[in-house]
N, CA, C and O of each residue as an XYZ file, in Angstrom:
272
protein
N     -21.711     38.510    269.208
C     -22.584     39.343    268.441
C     -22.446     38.892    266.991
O     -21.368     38.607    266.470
N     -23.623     38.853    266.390
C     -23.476     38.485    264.701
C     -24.327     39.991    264.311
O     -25.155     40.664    264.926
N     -23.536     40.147    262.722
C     -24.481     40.573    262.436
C     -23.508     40.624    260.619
O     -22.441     40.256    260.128
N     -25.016     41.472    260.151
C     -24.708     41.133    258.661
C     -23.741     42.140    258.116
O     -23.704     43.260    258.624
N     -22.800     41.757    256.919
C     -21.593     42.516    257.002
C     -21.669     42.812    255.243
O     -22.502     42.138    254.638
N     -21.058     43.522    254.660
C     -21.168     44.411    253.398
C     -20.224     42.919    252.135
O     -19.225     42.266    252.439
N     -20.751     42.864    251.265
C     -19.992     41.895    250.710
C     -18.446     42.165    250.635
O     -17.678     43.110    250.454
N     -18.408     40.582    250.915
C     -17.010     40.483    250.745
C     -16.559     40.941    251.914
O     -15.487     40.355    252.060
N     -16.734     41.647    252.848
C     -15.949     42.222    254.707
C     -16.222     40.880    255.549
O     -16.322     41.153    256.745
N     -16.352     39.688    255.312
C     -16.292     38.958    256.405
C     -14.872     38.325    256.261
O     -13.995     38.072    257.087
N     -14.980     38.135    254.691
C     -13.163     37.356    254.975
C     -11.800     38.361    255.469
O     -10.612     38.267    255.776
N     -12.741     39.226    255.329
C     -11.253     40.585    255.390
C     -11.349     40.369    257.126
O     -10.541     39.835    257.886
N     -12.397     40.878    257.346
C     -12.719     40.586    258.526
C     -11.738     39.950    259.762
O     -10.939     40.412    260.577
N     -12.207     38.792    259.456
C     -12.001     37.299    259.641
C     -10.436     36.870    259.889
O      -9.882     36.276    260.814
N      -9.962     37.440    258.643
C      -8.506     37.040    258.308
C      -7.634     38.239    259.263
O      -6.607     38.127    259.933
N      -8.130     38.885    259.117
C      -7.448     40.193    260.137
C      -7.575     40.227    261.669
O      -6.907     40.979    262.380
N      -8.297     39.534    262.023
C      -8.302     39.336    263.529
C      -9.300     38.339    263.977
O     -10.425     38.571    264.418
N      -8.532     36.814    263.739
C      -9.122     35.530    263.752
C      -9.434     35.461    264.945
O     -10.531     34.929    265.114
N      -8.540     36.017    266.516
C      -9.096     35.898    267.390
C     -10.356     36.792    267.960
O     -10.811     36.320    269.002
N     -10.879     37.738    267.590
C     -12.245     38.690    267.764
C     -13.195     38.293    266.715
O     -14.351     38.102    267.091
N     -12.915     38.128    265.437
C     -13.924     37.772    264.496
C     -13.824     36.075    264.181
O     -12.872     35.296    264.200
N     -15.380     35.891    263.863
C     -15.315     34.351    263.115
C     -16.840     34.376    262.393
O     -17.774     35.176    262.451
N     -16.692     33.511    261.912
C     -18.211     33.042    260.715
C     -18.806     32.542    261.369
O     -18.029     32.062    262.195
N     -20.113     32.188    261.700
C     -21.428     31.968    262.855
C     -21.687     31.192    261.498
O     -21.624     31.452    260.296
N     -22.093     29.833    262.497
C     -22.739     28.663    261.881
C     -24.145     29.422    261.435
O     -24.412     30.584    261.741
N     -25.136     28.394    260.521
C     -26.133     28.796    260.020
C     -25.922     30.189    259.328
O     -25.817     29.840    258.152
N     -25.814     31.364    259.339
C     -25.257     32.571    258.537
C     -24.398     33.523    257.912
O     -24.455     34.634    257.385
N     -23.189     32.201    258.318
C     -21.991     32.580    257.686
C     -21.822     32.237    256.712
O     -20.849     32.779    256.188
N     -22.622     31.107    255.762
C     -22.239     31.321    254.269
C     -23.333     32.336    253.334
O     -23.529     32.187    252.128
N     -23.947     33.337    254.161
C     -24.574     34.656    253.757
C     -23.717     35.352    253.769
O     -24.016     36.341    253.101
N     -22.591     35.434    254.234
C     -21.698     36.902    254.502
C     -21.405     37.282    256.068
O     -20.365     37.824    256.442
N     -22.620     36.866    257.021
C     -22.665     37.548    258.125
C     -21.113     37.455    259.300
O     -20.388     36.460    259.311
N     -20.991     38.061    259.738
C     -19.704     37.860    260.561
C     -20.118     38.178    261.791
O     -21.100     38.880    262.032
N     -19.124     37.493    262.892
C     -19.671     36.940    264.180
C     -18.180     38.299    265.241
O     -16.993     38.430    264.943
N     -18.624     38.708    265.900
C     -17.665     39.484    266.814
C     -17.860     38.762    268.258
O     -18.956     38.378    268.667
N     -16.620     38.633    268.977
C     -16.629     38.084    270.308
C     -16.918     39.266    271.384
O     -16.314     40.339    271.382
N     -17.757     38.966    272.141
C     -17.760     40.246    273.458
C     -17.203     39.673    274.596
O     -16.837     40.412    275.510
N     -17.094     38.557    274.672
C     -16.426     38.141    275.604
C     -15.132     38.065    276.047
O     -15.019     37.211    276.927
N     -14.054     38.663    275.760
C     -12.767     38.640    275.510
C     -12.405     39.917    275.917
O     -13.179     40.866    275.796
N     -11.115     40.036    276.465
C     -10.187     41.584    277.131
C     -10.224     42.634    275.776
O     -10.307     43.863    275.767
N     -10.164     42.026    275.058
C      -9.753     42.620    273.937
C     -10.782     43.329    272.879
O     -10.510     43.684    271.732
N     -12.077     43.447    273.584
C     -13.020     43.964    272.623
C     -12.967     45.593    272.329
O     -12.968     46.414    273.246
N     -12.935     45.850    271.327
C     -13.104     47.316    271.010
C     -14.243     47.855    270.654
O     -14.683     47.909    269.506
N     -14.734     48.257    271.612
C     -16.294     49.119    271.450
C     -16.821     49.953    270.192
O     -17.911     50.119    269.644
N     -15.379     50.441    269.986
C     -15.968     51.016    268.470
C     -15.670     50.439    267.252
O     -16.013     51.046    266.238
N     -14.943     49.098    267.134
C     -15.341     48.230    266.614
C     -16.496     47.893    266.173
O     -17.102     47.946    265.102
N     -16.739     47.410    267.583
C     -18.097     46.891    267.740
C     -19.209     48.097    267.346
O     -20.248     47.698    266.821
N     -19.103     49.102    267.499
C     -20.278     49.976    267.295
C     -20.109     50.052    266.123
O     -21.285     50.072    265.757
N     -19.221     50.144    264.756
C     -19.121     50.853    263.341
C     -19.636     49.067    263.261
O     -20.628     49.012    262.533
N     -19.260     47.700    263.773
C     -19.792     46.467    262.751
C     -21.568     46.761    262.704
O     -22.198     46.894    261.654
N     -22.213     46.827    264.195
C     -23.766     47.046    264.274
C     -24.486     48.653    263.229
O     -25.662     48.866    262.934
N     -23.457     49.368    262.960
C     -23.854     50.572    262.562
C     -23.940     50.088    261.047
O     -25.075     49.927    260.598
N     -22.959     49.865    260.299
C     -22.851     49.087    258.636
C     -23.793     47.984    258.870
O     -24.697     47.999    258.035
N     -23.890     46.969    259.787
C     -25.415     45.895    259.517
C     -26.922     46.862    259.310
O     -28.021     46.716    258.775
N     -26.174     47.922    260.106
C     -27.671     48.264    260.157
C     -28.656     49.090    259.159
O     -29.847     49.254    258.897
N     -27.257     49.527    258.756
C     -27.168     50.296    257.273
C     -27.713     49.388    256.022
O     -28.543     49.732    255.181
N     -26.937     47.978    256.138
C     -27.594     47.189    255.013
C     -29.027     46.650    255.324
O     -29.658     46.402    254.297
N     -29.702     46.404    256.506
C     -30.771     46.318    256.880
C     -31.979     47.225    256.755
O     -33.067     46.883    256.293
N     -31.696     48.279    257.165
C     -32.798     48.735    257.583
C     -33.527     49.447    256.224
O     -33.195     49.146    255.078
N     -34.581     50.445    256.550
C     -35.474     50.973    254.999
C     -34.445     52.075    254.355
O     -33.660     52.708    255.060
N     -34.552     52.248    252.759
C     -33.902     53.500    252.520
C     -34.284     54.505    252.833
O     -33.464     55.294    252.365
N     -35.270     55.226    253.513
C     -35.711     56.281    253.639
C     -35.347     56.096    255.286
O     -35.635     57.022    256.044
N     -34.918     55.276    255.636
C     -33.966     55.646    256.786
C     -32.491     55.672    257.251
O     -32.015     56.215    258.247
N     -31.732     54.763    256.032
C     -30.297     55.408    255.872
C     -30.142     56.254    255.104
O     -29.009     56.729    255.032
N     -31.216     56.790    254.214
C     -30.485     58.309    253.702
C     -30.664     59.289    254.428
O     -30.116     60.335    254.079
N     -31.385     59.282    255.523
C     -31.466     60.709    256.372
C     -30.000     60.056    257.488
O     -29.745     60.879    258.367
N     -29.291     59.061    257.533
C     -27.767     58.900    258.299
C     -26.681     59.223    257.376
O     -25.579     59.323    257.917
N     -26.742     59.485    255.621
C     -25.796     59.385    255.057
C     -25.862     60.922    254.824
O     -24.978     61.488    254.180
C-alpha cells in the first residue's frame, strides 16, 4: 500500500520499522510512504490511521473539517 504521508513522517516512518515501511520508487521523493500487507506482521490499525492521514491531506477541505 502507498500512500501520501504528512511532511517529514516518512523518514520517521521508515526508520522505525524498516521491515513494514519503505519509500516506493517514483513517489518517494514526494514524501509518500509505502506499507507492506504482505507480511505476519501487519497491523490493521496501522494501516487504517496511515490511509486515514493520506486521506486527510488529500481530500477537499470542506470534507476534512466535518472529520476534525
Amino acid at each position: 500500500m502507498i500512500c501520501k504521508a504528512p511532511l517529514g513522517e516518512q523518514a520517521a516512518l521508515v526508520a522505525s520499522g524498516p521491515q513494514q515501511y519503505f519509500v516506493p520508487p517514483y513517489l518517494g521523493h514526494r514524501g509518500w510512504v509505502g506499507y507492506w500487507l504482505d507480511t505476519d506482521d501487519v497491523s490493521w490499525d496501522d494501516a487504517a490511521d496511515l490511509m486515514t492521514d493520506a486521506d486527510l491531506l488529500t481530500a477537499p477541505k470542506v470534507l476534512t473539517d466535518r472529520l476534525r
